[in-house]
C-alpha positions in Angstrom: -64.4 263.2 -257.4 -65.5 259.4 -257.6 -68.0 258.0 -254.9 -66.6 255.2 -252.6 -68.1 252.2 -253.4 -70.3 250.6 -250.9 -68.8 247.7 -249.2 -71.3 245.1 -247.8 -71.6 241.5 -247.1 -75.0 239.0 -247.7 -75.9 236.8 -244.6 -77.1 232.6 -244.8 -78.1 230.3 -242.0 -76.1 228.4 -240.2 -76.8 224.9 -241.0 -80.5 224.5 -239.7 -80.3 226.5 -236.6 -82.0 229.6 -237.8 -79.0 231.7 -237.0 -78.2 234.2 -239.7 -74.4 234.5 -239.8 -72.4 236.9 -242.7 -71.4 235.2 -245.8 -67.5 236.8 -245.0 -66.2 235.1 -241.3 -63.4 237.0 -239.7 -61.1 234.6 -239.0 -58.7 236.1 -236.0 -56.2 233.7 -235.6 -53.7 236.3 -236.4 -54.9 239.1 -233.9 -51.8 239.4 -231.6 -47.8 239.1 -232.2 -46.9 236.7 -229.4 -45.6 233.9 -232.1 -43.1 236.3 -233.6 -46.1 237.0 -236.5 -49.6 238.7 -236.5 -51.1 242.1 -236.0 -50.6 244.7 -233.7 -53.7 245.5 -231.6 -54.0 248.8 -233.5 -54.0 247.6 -236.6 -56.2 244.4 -235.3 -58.8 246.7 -234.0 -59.2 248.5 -238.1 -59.4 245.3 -239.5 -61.8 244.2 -236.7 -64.0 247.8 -237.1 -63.7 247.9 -241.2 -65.5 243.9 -240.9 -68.2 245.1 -238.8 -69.0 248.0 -240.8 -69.6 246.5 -243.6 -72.0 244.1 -241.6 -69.9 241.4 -240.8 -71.3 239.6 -237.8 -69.9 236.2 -237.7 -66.1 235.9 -236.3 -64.2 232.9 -235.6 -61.3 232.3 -232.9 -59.9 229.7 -230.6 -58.1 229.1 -227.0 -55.1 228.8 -228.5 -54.7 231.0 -230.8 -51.5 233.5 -230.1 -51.0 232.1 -226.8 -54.8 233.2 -226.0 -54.4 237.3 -227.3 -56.3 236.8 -230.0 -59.4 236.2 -227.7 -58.7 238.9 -225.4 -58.0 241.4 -228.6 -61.9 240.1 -229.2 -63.2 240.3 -225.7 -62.0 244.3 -225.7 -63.6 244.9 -229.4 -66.5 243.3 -228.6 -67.6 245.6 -225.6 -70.6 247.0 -226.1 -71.8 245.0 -229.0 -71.4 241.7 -228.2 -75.2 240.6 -229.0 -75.0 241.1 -232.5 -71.9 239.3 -232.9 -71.7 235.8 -233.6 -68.4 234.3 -232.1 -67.1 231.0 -232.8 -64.4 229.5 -230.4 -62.4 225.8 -230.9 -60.7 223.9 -228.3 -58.7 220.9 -228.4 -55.0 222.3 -228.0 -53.2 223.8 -225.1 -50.2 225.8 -224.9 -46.7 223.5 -223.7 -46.7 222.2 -220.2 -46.7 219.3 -218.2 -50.2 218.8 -217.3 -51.1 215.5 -220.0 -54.8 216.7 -220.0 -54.9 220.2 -220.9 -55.5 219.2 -224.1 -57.8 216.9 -226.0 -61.1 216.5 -226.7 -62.2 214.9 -223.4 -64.2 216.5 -221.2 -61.7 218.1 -218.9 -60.1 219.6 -221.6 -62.7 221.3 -222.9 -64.2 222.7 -219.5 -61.0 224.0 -218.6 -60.8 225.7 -222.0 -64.0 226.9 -222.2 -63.9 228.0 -218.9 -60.8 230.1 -219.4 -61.9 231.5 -222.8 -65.2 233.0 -221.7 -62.5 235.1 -219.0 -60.2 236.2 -222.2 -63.4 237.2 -224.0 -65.0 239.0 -221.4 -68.5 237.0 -221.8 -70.4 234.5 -220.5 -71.4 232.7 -223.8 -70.1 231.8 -226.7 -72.8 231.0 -230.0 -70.5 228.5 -231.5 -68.2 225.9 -230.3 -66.5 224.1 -232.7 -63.5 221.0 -231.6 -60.4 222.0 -232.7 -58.8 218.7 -233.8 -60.5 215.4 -233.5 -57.6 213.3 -231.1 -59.0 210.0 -232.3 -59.1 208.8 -228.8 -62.0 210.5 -227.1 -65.3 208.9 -227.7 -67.5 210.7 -229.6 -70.3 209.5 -227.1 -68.3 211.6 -224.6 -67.5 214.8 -227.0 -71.2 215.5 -227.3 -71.9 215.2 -223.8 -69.1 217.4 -222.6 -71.2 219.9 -225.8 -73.9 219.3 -223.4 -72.7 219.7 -220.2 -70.6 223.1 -220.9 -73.9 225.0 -220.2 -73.4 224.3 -216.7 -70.3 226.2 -216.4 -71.4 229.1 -218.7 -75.6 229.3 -219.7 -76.2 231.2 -222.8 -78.3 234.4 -222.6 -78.4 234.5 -225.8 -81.5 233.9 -227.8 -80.0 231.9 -230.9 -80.3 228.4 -231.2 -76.9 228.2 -230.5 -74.8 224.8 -229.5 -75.3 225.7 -226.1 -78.6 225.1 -226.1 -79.6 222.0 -223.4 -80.4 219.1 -225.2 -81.2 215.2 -223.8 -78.2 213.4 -222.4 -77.2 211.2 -225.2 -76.9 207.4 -223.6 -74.1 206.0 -222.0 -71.6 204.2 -224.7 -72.1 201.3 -222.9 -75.9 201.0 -224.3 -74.8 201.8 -227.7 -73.6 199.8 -230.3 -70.2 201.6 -232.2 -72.8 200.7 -235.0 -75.4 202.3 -233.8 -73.3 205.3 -233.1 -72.2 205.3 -236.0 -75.8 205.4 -237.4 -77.0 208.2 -235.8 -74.2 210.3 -236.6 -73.3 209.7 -240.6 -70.2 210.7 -241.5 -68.8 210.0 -238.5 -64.8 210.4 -239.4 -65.4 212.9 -241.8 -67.1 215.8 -240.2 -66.9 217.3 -236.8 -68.4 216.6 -233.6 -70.0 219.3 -232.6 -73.4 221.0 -233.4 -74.7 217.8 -235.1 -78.1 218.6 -233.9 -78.4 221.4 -235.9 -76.6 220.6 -239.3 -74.0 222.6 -238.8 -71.3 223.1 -241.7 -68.2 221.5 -241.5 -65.0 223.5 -240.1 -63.0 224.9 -243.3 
């Protein structure tokens, strides 16, 4: 009789931030059959328990994903552990209505996102969180202090330097140059918004 082999996974930092994250990120975009595709919460739940495990810690969802399941599959695994999980949430989309700001990257959008997330997950932080889609229309000026300002609807507990750490408000864009913005953020249409104080890696 052979000996099952040992499953494990290696950890790195995120960026600069200090925060150790597993090599392997659980992506749960599938976690939930309400697009007519997916996984079952049973079988969710395995592949959710055989990650962790094997030491998986970092996990990755978003508002949108399966109509907003995939997050409350999450919020129910994560009971009881959620402090040694790092979870990662997006926003910029929004299910089909009629309400023209329920998505974006403006502020609005993302409060009312966030906001609703945090209920689906059953927690009142999230370590990472990430803009979905740039719209090409917000300016970044007032993505990054939206970033800021999301601590006052949910303040972290956590001890990471996470992106929801407070940071100085960054200036009004009318005291800043596009240029100058530009220069403090290089790489402007080619990485994401988000997390730039702390070098984060791009989104894959």
């Amino acid at each position: 009789m052979h000996d099952e082999k040992e499953i494990y996974v290696r950890y790195r930092l995120l960026g600069n931030s200090g925060l150790r994250v597993s090599e392997a990120a659980l992506g749960a975009m599938t976690f939930g059959e309400d697009w007519g595709w997916g996984t079952a919460k049973d079988e969710a739940r395995k592949v959710y328990d055989a990650f962790r495990e094997a030491g998986g810690n970092f996990i990755d969802t978003a508002n949108v994903y399966t109509n907003g399941t995939s997050e409350s599959f999450l919020g129910e695994f994560m009971q009881g552990h959620r402090q040694s999980v790092v979870l990662a949430n997006k926003y910029t989309n929004a299910a089909p209505g009629t309400d023209p700001n329920a998505a974006g990257n403006h502020r609005k959008s993302m409060m009312q996102a966030v906001e609703a997330s945090l209920k689906r997950l059953q927690t009142d932080y999230i370590d990472l969180y990430w803009v979905h889609i740039w719209d090409r229309m917000t300016p970044v000026e007032e993505v990054m202090r939206g970033l800021d300002l999301r601590r006052a609807i949910a303040p972290p507990v956590s001890s990471h330097a996470d992106c929801t750490r407070p940071r100085p408000p960054i200036p009004s864009p009318s005291n800043k140059s596009p240029r100058r913005a530009r220069r403090r953020m290089p790489g402007l249409h080619k990485r994401q918004p988000g997390c730039r104080t702390h070098n984060a890696p791009d989104r894959p």
